[in-house]
C-alpha positions in Angstrom: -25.8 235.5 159.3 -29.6 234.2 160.0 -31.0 231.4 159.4 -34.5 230.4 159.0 -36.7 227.6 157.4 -40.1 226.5 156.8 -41.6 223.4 156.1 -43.5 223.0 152.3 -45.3 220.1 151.1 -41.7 217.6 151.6 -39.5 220.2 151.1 -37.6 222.1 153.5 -36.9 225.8 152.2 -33.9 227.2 154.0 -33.4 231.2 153.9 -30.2 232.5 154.9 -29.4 236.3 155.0 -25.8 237.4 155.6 -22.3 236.2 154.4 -21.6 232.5 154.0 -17.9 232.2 155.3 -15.5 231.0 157.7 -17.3 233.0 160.3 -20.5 231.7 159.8 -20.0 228.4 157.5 -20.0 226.1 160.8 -23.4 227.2 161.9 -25.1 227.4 158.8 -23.7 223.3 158.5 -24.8 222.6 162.1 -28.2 224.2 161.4 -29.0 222.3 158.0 -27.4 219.1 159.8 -29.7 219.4 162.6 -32.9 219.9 160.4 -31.7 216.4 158.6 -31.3 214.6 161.6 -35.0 215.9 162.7 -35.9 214.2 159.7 -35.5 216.7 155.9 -34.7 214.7 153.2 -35.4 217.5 150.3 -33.5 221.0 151.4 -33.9 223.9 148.9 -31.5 226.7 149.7 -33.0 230.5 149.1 -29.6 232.0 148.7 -31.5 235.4 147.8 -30.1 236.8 151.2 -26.9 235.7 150.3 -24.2 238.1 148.5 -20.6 236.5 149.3 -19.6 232.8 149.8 -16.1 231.4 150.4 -14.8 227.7 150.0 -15.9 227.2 153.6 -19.0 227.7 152.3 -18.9 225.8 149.9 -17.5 222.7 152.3 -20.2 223.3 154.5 -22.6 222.7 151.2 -20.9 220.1 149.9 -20.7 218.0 153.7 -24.9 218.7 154.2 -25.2 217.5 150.6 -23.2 214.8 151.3 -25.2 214.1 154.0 -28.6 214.1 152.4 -27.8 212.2 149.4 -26.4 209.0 151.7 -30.0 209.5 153.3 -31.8 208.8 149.7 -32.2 212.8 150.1 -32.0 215.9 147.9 -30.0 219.3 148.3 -31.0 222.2 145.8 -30.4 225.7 145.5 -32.3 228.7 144.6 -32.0 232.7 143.9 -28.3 233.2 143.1 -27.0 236.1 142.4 -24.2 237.0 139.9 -21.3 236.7 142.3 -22.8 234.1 144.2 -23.4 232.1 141.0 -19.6 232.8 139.4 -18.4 231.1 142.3 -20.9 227.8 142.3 -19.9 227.5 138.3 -16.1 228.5 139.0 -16.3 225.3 141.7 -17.8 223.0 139.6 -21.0 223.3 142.4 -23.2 224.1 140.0 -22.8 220.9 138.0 -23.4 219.0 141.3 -26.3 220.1 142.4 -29.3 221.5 140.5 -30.0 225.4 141.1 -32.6 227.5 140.3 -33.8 230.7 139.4 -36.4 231.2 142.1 -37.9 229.1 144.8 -41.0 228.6 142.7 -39.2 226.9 140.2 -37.4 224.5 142.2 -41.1 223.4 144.2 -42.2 222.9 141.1 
């Protein structure tokens, strides 16, 4: 999996590229945890690299959005695709946590 972000305007856009499992979940979580404590409050997830996800995914989401919202902070996501989605909807994710078709739309 690889991680990268980029700062825009007060959001944080994170990109990740690989498979978002047990493997990889506790990196992605220290990565995103680390870029809080340096300071993010608004992290928008660009899941566009992103074709599987497992419940340890999902923990690792649901810990950083955790995280952010005790922080007066925001965690959104953006570029789903359709197994990736089934699974946020199937979870109940997508109900906690506002996703969006592209990155565009969520800056906006």
């Amino acid at each position: 999996m690889e991680i990268t972000s980029r700062k825009m305007e007060t959001n944080t856009i994170v990109s990740i590229n690989g498979r978002l499992d047990a493997v990889s979940a506790p990196e992605f979580q220290n990565a995103l945890l680390g870029l809080i404590d340096d300071g993010a409050t608004m992290l928008l997830l660009d899941f566009d690299g992103v074709d599987y996800i497992s419940s340890a995914g999902l923990r690792s989401i649901l810990v950083v959005a955790k995280k952010l919202r005790s922080g007066q902070g925001e965690l959104s996501v953006a570029m789903l695709h359709d197994t990736v989605k089934e699974v946020f909807e199937i979870s109940g994710f997508s109900s906690i946590l506002p996703i969006f078709d592209t990155v565009e739309a969520a800056l906006s």
